[in-house]
C-alpha positions as CSV (number, residue, x, y, z in Angstrom):
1,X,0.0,0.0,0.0
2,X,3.2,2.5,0.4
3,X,3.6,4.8,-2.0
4,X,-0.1,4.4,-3.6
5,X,-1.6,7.7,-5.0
6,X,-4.4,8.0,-6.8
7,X,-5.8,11.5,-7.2
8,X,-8.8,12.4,-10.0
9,X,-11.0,14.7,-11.1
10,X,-9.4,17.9,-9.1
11,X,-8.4,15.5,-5.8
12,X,-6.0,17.2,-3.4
13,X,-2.7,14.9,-3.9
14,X,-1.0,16.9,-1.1
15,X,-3.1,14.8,1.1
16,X,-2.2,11.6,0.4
17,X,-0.4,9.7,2.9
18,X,-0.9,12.4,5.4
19,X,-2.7,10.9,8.3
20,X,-6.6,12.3,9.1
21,X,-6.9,15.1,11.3
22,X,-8.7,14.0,14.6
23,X,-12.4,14.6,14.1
24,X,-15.1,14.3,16.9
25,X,-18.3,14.0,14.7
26,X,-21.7,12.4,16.1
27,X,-24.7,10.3,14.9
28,X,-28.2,11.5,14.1
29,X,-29.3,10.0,17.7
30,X,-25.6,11.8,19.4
31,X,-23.9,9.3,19.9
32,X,-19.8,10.3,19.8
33,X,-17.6,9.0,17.2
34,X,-13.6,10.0,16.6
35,X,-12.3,9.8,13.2
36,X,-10.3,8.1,12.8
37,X,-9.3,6.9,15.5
38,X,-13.0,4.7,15.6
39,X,-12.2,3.3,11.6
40,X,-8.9,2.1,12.7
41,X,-8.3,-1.6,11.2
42,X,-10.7,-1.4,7.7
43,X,-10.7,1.1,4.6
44,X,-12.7,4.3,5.3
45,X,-14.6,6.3,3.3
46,X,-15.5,9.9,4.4
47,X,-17.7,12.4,2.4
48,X,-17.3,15.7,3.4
49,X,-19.3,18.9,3.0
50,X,-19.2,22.2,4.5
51,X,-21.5,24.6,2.6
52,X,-25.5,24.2,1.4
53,X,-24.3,23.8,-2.0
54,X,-21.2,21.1,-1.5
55,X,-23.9,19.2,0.7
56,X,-26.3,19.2,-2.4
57,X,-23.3,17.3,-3.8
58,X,-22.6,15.3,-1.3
59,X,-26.0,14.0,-1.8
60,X,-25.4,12.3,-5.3
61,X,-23.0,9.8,-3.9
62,X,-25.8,9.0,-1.6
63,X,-27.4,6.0,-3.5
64,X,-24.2,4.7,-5.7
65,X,-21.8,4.9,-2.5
66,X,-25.0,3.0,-0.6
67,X,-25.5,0.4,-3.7
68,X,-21.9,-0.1,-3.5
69,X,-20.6,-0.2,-0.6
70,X,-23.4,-0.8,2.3
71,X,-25.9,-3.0,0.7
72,X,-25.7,-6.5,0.8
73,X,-25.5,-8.1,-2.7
74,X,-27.8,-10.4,-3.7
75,X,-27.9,-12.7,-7.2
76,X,-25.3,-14.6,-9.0
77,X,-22.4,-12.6,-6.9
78,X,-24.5,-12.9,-3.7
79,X,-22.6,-11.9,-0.4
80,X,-19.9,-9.9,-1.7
81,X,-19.7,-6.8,-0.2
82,X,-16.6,-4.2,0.5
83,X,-15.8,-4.5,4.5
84,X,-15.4,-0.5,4.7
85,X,-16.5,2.2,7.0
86,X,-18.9,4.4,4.7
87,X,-19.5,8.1,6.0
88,X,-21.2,11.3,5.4
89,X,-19.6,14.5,6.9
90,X,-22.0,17.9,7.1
91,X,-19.6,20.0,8.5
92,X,-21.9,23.1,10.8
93,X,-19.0,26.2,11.3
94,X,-19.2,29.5,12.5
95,X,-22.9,30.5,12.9
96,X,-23.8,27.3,11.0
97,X,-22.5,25.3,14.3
98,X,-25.9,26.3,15.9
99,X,-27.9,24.8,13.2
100,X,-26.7,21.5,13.8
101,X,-29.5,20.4,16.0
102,X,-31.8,21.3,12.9
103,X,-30.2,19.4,10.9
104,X,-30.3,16.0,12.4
105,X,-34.1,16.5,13.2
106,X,-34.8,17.3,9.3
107,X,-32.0,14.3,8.4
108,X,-34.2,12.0,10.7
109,X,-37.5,13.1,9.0
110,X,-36.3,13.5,5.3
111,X,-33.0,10.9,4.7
112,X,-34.0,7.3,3.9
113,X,-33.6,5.6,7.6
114,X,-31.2,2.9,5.8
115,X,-28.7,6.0,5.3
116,X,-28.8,7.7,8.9
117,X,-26.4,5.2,10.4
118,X,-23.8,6.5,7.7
119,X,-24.2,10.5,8.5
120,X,-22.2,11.8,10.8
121,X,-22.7,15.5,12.3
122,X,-19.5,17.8,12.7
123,X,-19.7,21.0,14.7
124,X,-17.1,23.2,15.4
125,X,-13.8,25.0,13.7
126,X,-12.9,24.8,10.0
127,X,-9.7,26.2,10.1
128,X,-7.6,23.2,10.8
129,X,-9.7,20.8,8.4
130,X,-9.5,23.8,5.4
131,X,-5.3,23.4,6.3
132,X,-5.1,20.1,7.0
133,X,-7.2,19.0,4.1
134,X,-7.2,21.2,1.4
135,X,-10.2,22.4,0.9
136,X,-9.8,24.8,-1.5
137,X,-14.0,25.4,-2.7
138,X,-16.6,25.6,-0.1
139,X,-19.2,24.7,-3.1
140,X,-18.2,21.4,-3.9
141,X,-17.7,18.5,-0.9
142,X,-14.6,16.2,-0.7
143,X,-14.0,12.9,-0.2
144,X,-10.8,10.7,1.1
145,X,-10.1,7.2,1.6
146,X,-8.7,6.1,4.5
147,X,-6.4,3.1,5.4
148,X,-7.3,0.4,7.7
149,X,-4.7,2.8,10.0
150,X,-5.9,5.9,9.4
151,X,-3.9,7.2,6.3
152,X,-5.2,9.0,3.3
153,X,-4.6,7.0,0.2
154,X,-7.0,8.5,-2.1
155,X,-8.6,11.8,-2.6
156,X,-11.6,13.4,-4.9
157,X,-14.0,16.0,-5.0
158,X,-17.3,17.1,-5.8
159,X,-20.4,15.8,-7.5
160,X,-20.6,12.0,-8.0
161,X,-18.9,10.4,-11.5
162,X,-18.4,6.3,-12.0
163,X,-15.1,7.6,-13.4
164,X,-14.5,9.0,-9.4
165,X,-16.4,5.4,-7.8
166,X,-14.2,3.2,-9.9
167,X,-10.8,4.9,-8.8
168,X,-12.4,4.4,-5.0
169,X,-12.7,1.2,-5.5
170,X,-9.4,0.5,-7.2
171,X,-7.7,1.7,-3.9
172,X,-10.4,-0.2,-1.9
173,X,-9.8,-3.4,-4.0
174,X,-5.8,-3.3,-3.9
């Protein structure tokens, strides 16, 4: 796995290999969870999204990531499935931190209750996140997969592509 480095489609390659910054995040029902220090021993996927418009983004991998990485297969290649983490990251900031609450009461109403277990609620400072992992747009939201300890191998951004799934799972796979 050393040395691997993927980047598409406008991915941050001054990332890769960096490990995560420390994130304390928390479920629809707020319950804690550290990133990604909680993922450590399988492959992570984290979507992240910091802005109205980059979490309309976000929302496209909804279904495909779902399809492809969470749902158990069925048919003629029944019971393969990736052994990943799979999360979504709204990130609340700034005056946006207070909305939080709001959010997870319109995610339990309005987001498919097979999804809620995979959304993850982030309130507090951008700064270090921006820095840490290059998040140059506020429009668009990023993604990065993580080792089974915690390093970022792979890096993308913005709205969902097949060309930008298949690279994920090309890192996943290897």
């Amino acid at each position: 796995m050393a040395g691997l480095c993927l980047v598409v489609e406008g991915g941050s390659a001054q990332v890769i290999g960096k490990i995560f910054p420390d994130m304390a995040v928390e479920t629809v029902d707020d319950k804690k969870v550290n990133l990604p220090a909680d993922t450590k021993g399988k492959f992570t996927l984290l979507g992240l999204a910091y802005s109205k418009k980059s979490e309309d983004e976000l929302n496209t991998w909804f279904s495909p990531v779902y399809s492809t990485f969470i749902q158990k297969q069925t048919g003629p290649i029944q019971g393969f499935s990736y052994d990943v983490f799979v999360y979504f990251v709204p990130m609340f900031t700034g005056v946006n931190a207070a909305a939080t609450g709001t959010a997870k009461r319109k995610a339990l109403k309005n987001v498919d209750p097979l999804l809620l277990p995979y959304i993850l609620f982030y309130k507090g400072e951008l700064r270090k996140y921006k820095d840490e992992l290059d998040f140059e747009r506020r429009d668009i939201p990023y993604f990065f997969v993580l080792d089974p300890d915690g390093k970022i191998v792979f890096a993308t951004d913005g709205a969902y592509s097949k060309t930008k799934m298949e690279s994920i799972e090309a890192v996943i796979d290897n």
